[in-house]
PQR file of N, CA, C, O and H, with PARSE charges and radii, in Angstrom:
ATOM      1  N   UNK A   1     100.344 111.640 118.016 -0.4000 1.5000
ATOM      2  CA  UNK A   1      99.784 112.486 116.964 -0.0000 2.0000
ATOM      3  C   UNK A   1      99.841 111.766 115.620  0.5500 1.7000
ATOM      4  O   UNK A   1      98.863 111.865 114.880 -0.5500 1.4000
ATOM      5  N   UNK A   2     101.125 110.897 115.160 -0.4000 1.5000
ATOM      6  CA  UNK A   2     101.434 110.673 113.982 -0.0000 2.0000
ATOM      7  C   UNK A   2     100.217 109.442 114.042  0.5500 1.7000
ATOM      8  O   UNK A   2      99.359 109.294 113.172 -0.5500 1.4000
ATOM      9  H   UNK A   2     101.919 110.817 115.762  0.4000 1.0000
ATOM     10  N   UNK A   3     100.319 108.835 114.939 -0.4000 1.5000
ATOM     11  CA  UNK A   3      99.218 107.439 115.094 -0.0000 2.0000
ATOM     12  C   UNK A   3      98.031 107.447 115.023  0.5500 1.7000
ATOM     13  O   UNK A   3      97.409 106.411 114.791 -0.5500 1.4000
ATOM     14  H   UNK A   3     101.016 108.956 115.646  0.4000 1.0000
ATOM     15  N   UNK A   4      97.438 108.621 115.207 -0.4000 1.5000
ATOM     16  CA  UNK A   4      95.990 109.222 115.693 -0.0000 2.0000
ATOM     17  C   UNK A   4      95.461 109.462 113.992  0.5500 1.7000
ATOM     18  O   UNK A   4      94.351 109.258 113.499 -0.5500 1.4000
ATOM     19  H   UNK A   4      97.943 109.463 115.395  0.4000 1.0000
ATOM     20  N   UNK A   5      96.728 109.968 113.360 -0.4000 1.5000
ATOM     21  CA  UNK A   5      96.378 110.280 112.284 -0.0000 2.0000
ATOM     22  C   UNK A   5      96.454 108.849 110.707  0.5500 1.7000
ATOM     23  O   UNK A   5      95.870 108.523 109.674 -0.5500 1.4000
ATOM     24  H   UNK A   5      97.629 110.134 113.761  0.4000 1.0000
ATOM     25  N   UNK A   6      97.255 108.598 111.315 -0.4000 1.5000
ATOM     26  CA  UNK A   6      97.708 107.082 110.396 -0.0000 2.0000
ATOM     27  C   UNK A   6      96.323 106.181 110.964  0.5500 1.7000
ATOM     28  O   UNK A   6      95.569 105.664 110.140 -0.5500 1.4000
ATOM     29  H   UNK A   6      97.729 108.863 112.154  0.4000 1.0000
ATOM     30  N   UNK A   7      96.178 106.106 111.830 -0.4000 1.5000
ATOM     31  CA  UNK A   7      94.387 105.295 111.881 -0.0000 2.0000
ATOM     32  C   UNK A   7      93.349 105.554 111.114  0.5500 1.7000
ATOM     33  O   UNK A   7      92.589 104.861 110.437 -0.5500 1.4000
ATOM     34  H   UNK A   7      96.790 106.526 112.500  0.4000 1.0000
ATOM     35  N   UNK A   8      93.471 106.877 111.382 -0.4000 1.5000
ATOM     36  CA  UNK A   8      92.351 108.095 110.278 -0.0000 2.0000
ATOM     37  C   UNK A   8      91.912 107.916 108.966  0.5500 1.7000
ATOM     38  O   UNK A   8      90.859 107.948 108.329 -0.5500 1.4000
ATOM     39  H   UNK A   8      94.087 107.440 111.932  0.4000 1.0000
ATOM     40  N   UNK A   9      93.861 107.590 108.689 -0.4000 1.5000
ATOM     41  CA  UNK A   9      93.540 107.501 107.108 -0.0000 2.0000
ATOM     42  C   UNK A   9      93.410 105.871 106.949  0.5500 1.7000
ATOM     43  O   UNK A   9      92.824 105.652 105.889 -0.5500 1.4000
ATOM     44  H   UNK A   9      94.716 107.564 109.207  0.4000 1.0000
ATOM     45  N   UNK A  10      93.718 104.756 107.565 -0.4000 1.5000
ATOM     46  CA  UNK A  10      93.285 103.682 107.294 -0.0000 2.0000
ATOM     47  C   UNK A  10      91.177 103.367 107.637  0.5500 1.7000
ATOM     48  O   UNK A  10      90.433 102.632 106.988 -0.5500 1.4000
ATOM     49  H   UNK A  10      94.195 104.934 108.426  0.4000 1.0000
ATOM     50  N   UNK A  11      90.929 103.988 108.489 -0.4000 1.5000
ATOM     51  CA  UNK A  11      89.623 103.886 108.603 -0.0000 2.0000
ATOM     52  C   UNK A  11      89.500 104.535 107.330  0.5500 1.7000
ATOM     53  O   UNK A  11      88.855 103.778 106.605 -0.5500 1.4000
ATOM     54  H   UNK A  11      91.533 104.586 109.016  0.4000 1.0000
ATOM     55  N   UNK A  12      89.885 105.808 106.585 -0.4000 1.5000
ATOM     56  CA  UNK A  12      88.840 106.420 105.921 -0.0000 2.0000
ATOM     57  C   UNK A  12      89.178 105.721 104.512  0.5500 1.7000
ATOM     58  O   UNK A  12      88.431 105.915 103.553 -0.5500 1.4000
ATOM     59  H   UNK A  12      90.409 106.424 107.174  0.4000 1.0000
ATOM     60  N   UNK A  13      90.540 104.745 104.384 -0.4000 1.5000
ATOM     61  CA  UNK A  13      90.399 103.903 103.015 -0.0000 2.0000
ATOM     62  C   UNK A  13      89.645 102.424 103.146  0.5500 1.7000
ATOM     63  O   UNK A  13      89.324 101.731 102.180 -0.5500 1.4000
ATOM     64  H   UNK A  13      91.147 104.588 105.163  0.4000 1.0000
ATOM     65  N   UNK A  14      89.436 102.098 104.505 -0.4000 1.5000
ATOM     66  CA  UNK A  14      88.572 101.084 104.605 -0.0000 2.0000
ATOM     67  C   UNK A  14      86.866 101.529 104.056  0.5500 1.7000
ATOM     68  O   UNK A  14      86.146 100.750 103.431 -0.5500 1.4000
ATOM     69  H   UNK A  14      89.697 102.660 105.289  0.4000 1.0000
ATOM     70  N   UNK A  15      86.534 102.715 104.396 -0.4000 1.5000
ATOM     71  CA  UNK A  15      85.255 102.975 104.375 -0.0000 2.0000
ATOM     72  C   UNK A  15      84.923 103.637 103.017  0.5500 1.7000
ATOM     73  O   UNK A  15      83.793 103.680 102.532 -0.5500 1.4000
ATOM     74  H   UNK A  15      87.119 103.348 104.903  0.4000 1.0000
ATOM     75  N   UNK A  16      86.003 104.128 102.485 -0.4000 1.5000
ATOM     76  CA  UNK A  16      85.870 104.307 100.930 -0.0000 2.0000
ATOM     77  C   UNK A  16      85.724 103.398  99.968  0.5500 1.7000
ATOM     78  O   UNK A  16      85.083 103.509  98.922 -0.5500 1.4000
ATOM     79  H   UNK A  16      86.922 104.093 102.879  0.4000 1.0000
ATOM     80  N   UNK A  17      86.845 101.765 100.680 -0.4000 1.5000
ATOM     81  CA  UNK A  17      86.642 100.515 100.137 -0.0000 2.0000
ATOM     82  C   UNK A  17      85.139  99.889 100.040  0.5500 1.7000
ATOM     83  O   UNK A  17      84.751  99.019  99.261 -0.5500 1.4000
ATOM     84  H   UNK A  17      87.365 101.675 101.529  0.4000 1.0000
ATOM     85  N   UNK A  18      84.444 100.535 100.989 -0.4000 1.5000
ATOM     86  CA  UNK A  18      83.013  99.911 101.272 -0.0000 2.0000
ATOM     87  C   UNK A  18      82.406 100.391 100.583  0.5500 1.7000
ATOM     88  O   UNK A  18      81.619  99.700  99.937 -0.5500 1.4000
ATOM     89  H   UNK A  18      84.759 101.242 101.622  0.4000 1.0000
ATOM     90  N   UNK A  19      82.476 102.036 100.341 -0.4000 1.5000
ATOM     91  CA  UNK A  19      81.558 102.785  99.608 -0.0000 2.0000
ATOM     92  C   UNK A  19      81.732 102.340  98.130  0.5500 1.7000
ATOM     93  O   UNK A  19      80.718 102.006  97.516 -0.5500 1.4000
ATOM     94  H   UNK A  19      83.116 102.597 100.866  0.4000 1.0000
ATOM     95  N   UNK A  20      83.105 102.305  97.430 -0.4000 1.5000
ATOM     96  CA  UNK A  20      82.984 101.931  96.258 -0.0000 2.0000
ATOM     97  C   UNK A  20      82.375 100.847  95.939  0.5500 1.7000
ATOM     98  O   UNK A  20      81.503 100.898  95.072 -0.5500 1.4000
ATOM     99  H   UNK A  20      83.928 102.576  97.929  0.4000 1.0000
ATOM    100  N   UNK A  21      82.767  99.382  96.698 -0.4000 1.5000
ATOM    101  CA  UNK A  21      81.719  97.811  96.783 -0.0000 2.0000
ATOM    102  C   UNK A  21      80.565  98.343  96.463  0.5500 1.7000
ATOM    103  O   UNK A  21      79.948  98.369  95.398 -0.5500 1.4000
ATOM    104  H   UNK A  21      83.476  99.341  97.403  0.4000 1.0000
ATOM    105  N   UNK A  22      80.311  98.831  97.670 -0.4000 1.5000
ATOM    106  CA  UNK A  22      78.685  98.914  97.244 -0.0000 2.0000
ATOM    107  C   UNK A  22      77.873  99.991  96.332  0.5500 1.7000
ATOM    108  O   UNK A  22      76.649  99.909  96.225 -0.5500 1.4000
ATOM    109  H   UNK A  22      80.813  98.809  98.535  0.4000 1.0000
ATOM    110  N   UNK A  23      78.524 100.866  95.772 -0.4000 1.5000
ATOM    111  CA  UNK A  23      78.291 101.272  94.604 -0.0000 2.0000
ATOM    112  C   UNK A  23      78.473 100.595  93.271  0.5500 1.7000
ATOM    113  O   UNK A  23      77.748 100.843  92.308 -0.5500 1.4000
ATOM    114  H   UNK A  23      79.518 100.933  95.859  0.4000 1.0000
ATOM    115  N   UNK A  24      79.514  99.691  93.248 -0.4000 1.5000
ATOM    116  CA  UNK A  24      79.223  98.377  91.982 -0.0000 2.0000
ATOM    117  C   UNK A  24      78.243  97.757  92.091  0.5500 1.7000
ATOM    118  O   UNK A  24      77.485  97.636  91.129 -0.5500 1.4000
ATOM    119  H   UNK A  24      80.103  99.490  94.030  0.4000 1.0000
ATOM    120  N   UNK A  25      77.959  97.145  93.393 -0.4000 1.5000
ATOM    121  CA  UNK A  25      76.969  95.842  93.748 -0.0000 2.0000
ATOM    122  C   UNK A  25      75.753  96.367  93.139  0.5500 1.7000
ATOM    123  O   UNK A  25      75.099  95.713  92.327 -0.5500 1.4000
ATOM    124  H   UNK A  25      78.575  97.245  94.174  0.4000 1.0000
ATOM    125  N   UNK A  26      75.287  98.152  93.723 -0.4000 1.5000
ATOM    126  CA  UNK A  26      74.322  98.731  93.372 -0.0000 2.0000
ATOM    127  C   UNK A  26      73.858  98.952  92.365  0.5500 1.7000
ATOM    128  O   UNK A  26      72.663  98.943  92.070 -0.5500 1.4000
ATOM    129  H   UNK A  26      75.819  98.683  94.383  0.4000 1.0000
ATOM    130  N   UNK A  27      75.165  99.280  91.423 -0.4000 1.5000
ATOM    131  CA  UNK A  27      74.670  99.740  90.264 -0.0000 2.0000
ATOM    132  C   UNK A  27      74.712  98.254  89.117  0.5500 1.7000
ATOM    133  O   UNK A  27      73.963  98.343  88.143 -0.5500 1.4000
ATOM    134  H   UNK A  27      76.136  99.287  91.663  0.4000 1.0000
ATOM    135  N   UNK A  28      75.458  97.111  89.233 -0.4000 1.5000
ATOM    136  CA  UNK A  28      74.776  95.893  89.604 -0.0000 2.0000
ATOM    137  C   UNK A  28      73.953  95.181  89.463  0.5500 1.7000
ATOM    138  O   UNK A  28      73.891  94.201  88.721 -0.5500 1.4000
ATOM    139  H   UNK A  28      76.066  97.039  90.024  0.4000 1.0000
ATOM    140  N   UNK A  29      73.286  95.562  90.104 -0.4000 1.5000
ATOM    141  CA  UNK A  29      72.085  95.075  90.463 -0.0000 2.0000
ATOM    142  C   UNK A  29      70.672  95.432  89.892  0.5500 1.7000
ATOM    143  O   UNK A  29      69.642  94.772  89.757 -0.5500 1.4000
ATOM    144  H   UNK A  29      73.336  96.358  90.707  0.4000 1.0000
ATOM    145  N   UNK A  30      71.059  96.899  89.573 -0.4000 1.5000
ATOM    146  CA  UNK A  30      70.094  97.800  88.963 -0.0000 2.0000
ATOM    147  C   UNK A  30      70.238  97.745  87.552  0.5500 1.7000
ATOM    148  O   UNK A  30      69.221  97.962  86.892 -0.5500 1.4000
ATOM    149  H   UNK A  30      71.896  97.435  89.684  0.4000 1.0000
ATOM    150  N   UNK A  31      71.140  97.534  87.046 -0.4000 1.5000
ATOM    151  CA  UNK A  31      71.398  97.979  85.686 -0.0000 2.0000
ATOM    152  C   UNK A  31      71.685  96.279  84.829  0.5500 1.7000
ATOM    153  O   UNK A  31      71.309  96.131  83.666 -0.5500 1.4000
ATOM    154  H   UNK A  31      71.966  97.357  87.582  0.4000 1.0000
ATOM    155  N   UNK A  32      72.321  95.224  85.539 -0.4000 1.5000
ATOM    156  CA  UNK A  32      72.470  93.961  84.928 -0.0000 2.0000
ATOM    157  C   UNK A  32      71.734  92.799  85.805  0.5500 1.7000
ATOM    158  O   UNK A  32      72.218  91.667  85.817 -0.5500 1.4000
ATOM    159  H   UNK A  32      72.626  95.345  86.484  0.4000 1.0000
ATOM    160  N   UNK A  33      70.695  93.070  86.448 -0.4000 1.5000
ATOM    161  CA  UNK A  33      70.056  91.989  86.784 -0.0000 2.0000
ATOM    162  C   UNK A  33      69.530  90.681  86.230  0.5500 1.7000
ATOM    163  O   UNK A  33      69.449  89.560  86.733 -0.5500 1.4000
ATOM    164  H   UNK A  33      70.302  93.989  86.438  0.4000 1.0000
ATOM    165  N   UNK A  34      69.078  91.333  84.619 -0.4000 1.5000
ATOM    166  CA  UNK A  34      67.983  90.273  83.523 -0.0000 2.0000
ATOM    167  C   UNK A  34      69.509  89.579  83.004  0.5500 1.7000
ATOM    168  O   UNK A  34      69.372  88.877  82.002 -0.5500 1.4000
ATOM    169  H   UNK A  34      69.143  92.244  84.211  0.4000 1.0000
ATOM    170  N   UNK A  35      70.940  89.673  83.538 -0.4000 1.5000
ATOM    171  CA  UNK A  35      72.364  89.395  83.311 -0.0000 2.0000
ATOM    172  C   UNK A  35      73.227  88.870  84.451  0.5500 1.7000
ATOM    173  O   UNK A  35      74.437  88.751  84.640 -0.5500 1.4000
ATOM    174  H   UNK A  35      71.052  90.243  84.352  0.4000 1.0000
ATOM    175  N   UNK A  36      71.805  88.529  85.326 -0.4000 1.5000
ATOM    176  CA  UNK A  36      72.475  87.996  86.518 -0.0000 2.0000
ATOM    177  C   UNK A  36      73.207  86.535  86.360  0.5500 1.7000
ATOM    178  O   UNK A  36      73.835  86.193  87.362 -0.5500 1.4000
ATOM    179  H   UNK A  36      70.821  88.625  85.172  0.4000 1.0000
ATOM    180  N   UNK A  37      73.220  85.813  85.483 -0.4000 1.5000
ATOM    181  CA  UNK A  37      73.910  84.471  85.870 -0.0000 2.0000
ATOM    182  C   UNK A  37      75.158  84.767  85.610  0.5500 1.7000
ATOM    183  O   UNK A  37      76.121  84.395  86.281 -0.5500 1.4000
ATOM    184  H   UNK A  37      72.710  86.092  84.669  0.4000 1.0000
ATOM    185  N   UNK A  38      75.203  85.725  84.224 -0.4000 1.5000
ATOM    186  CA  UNK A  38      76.578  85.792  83.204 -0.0000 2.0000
ATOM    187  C   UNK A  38      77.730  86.643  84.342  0.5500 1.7000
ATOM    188  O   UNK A  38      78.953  86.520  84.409 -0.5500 1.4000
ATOM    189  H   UNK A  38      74.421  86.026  83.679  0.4000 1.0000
ATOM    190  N   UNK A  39      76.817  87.505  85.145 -0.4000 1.5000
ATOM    191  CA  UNK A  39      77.816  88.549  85.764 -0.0000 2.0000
ATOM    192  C   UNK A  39      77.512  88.379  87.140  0.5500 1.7000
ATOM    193  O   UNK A  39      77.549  89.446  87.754 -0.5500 1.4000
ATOM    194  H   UNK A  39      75.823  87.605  85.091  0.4000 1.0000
ATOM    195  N   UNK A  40      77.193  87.281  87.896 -0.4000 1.5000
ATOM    196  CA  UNK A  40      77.098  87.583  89.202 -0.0000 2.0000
ATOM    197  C   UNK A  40      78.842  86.931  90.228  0.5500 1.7000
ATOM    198  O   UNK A  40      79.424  87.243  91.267 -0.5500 1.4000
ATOM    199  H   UNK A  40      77.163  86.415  87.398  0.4000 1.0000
ATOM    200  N   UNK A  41      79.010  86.011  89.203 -0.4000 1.5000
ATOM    201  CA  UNK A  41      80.941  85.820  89.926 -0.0000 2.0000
ATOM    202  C   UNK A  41      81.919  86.821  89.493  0.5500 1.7000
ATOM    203  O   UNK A  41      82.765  87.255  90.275 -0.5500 1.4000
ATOM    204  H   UNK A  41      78.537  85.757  88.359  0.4000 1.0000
ATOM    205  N   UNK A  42      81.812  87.300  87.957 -0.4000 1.5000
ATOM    206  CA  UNK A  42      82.466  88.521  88.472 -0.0000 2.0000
ATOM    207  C   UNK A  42      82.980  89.546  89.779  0.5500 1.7000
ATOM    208  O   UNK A  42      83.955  89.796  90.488 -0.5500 1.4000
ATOM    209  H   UNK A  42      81.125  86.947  87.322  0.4000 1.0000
ATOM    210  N   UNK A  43      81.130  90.044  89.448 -0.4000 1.5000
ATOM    211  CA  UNK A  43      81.017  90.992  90.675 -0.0000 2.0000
ATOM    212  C   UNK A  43      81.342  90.468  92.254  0.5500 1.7000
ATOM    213  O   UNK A  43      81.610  91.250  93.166 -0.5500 1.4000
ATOM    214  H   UNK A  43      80.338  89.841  88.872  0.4000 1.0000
ATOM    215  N   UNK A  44      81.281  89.258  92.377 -0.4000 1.5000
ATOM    216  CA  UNK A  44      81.810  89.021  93.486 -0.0000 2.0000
ATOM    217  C   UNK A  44      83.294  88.595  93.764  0.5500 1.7000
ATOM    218  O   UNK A  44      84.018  88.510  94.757 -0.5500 1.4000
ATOM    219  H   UNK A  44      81.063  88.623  91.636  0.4000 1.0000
ATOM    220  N   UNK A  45      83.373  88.431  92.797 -0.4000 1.5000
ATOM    221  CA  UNK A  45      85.295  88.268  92.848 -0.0000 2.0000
ATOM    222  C   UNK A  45      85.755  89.435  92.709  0.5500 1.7000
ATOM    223  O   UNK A  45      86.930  89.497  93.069 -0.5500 1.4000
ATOM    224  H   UNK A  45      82.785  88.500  91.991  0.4000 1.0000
ATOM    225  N   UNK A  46      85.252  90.579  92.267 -0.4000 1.5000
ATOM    226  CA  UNK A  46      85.941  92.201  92.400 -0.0000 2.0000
ATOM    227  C   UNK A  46      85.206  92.391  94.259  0.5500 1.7000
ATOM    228  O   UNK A  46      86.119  92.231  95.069 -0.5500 1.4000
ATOM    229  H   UNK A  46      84.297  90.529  91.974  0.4000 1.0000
ATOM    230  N   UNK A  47      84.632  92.511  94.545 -0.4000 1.5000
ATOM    231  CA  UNK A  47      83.889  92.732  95.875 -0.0000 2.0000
ATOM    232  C   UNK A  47      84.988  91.932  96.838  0.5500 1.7000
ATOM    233  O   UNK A  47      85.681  92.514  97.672 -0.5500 1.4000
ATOM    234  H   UNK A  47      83.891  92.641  93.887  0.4000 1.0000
ATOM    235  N   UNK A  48      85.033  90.366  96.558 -0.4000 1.5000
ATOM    236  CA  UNK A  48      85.534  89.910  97.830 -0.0000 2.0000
ATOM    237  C   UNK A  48      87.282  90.168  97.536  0.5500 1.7000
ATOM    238  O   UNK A  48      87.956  89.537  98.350 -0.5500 1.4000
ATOM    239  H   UNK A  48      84.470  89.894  95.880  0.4000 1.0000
ATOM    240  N   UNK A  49      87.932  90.799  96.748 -0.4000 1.5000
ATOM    241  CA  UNK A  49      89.106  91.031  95.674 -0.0000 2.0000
ATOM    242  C   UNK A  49      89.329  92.661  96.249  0.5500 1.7000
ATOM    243  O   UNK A  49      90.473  93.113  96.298 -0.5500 1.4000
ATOM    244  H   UNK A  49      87.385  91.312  96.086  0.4000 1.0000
ATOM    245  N   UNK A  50      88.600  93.175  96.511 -0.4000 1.5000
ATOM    246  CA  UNK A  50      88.712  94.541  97.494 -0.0000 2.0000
ATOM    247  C   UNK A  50      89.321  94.458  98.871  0.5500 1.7000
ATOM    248  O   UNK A  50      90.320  94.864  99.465 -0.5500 1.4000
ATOM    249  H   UNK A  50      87.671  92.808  96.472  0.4000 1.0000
ATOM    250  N   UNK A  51      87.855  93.479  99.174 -0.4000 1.5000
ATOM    251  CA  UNK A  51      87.857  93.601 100.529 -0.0000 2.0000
ATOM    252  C   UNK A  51      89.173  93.123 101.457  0.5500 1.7000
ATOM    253  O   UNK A  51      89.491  93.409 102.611 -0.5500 1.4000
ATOM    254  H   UNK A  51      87.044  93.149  98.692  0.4000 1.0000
ATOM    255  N   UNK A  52      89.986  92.010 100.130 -0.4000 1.5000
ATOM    256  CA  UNK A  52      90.774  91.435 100.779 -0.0000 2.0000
ATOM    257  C   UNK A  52      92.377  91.979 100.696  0.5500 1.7000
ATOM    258  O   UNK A  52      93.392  91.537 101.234 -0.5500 1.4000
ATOM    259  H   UNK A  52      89.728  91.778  99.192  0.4000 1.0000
ATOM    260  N   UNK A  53      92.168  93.112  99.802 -0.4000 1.5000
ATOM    261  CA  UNK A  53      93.652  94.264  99.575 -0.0000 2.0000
ATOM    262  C   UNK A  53      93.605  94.889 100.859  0.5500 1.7000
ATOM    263  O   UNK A  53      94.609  95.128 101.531 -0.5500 1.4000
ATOM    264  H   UNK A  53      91.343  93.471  99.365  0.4000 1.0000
ATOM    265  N   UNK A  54      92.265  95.188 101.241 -0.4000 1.5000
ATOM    266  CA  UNK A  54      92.052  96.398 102.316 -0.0000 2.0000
ATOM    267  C   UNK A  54      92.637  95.624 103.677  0.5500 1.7000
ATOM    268  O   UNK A  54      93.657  95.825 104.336 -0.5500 1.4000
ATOM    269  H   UNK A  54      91.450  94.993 100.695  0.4000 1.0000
ATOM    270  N   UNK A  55      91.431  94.541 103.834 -0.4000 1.5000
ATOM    271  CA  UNK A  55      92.181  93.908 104.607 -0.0000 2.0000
ATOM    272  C   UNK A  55      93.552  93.817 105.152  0.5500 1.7000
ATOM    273  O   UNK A  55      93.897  94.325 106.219 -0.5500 1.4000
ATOM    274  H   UNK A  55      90.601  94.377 103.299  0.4000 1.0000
ATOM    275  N   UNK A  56      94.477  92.992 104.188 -0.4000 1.5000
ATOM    276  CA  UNK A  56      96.254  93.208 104.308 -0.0000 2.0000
ATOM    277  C   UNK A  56      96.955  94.521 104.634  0.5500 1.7000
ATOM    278  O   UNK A  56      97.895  94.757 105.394 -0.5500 1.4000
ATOM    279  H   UNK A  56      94.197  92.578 103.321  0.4000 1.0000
ATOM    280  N   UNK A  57      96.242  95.292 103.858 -0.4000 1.5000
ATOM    281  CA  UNK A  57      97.052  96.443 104.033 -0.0000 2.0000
ATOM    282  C   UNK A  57      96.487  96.927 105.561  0.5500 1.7000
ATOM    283  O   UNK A  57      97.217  97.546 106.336 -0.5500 1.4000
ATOM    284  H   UNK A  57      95.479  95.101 103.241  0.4000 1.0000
ATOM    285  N   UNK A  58      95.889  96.770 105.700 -0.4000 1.5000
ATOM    286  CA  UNK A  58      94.881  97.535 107.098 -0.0000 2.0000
ATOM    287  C   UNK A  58      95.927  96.266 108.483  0.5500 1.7000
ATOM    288  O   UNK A  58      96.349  96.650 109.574 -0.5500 1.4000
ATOM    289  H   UNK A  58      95.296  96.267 105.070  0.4000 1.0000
ATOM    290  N   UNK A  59      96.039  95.104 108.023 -0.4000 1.5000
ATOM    291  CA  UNK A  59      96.985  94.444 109.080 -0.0000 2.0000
ATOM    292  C   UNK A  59      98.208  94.567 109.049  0.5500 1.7000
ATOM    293  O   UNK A  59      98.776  94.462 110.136 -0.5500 1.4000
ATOM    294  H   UNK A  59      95.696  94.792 107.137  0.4000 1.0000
ATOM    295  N   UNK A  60      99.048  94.827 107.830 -0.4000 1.5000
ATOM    296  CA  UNK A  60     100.084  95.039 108.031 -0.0000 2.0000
ATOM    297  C   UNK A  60     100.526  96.751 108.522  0.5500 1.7000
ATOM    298  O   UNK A  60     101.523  97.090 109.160 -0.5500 1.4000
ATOM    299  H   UNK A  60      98.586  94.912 106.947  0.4000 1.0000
ATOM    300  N   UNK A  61      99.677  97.424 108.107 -0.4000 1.5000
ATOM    301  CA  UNK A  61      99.650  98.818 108.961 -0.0000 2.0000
ATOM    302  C   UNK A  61      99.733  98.168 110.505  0.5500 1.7000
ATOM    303  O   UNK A  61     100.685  98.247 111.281 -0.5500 1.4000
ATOM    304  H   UNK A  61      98.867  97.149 107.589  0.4000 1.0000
ATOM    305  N   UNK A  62      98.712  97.638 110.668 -0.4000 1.5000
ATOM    306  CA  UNK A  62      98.689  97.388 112.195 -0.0000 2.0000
ATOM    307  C   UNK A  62      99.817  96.881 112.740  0.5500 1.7000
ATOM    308  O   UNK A  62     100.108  97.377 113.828 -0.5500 1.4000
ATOM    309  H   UNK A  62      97.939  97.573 110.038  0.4000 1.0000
ATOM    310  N   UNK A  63     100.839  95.706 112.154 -0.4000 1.5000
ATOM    311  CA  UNK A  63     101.467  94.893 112.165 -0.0000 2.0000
ATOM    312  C   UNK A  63     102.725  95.838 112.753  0.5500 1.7000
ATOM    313  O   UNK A  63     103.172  95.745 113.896 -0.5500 1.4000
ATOM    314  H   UNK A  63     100.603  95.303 111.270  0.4000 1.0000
ATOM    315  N   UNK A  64     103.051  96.478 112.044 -0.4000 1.5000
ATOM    316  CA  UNK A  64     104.073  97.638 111.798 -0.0000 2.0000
ATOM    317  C   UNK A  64     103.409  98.599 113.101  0.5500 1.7000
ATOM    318  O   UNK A  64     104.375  98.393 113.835 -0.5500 1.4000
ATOM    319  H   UNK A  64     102.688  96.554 111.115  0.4000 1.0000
ATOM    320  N   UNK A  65     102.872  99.128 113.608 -0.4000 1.5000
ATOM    321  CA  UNK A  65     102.524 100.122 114.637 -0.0000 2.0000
ATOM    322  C   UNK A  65     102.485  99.165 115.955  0.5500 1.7000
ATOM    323  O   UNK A  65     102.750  99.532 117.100 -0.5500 1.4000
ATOM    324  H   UNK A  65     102.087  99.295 113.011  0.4000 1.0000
ATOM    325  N   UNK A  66     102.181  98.143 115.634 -0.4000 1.5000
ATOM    326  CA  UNK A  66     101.971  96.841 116.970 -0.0000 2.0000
ATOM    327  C   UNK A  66     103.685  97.639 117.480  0.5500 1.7000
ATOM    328  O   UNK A  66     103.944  98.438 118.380 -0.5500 1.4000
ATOM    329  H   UNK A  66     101.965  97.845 114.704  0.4000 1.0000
ATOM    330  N   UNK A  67     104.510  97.019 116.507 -0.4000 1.5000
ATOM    331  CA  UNK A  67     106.351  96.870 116.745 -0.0000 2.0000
ATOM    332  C   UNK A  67     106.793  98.268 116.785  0.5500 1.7000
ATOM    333  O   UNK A  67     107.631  98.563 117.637 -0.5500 1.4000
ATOM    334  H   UNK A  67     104.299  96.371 115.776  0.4000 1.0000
ATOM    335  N   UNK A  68     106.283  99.319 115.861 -0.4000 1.5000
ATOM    336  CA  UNK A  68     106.777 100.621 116.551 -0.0000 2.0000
ATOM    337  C   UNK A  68     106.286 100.706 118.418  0.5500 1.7000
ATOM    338  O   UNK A  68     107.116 100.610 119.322 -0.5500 1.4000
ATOM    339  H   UNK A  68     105.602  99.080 115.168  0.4000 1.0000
ATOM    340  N   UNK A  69     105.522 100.805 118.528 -0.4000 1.5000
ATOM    341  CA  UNK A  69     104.690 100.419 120.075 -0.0000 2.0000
ATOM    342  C   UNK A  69     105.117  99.841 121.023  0.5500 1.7000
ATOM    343  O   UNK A  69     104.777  99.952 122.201 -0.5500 1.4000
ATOM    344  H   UNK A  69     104.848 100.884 117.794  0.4000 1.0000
ATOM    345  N   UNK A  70     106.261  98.874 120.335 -0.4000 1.5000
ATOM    346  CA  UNK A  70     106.677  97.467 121.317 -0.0000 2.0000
ATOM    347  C   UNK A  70     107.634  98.243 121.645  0.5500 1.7000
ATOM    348  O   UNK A  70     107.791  98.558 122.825 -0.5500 1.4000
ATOM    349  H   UNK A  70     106.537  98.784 119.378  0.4000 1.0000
ATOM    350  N   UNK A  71     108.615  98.787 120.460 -0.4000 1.5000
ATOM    351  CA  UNK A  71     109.743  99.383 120.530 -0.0000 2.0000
ATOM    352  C   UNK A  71     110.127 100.444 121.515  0.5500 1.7000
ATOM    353  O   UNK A  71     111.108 100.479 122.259 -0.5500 1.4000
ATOM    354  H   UNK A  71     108.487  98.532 119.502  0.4000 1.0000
ATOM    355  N   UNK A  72     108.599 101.786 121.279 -0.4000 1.5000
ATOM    356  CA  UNK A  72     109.035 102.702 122.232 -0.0000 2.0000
ATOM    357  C   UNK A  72     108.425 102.577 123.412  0.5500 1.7000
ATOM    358  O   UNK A  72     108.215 103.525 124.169 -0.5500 1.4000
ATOM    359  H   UNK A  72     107.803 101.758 120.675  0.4000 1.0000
ATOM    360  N   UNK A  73     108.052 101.192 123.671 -0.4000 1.5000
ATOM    361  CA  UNK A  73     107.998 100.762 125.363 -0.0000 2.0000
ATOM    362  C   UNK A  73     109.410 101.112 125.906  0.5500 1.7000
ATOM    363  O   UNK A  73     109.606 101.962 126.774 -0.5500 1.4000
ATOM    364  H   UNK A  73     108.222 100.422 123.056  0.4000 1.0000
ATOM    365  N   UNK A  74     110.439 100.317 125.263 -0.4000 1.5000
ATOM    366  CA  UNK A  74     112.169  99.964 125.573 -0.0000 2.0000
ATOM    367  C   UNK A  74     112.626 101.134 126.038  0.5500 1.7000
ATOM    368  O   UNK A  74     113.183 101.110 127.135 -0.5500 1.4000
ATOM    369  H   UNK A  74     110.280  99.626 124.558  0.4000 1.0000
ATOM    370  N   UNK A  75     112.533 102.064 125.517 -0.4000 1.5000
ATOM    371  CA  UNK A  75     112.793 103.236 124.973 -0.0000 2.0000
ATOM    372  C   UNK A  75     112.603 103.833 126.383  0.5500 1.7000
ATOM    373  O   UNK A  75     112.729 105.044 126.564 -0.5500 1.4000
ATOM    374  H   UNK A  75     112.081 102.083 124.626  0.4000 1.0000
TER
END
């Protein structure tokens, strides 16, 4: 139960992580294009600067449930 639900909420901060990305990229794109040279590493260093918090945290969740898992094999 506790696991079913701890997935839940890591899918639903992964997919919030996505939604926000691509609501910068979007708005972005739309709004600073004729500003594309000045601001296009920014925006991608916040984008790939997301993706890669989510990431860690999303493996070390895993990391940690792998070894709870291992544990109550023993058990």
């Amino acid at each position: 139960m506790m696991l079913n639900m701890l997935k839940k909420y890591i899918l639903f901060q992964w997919k919030f992580c996505e939604e926000i990305c691509s609501v910068i990229l979007t708005y972005y794109f739309f709004y600073f294009y004729p500003l594309y040279p000045f601001y296009q590493k920014q925006i991608i260093l916040i984008y790939q600067k997301q993706i890669i918090l989510k990431t860690q945290m999303y493996l070390s969740i895993n990391h940690l449930l792998k070894k709870r898992l291992v544990a109550w094999e023993f058990i």
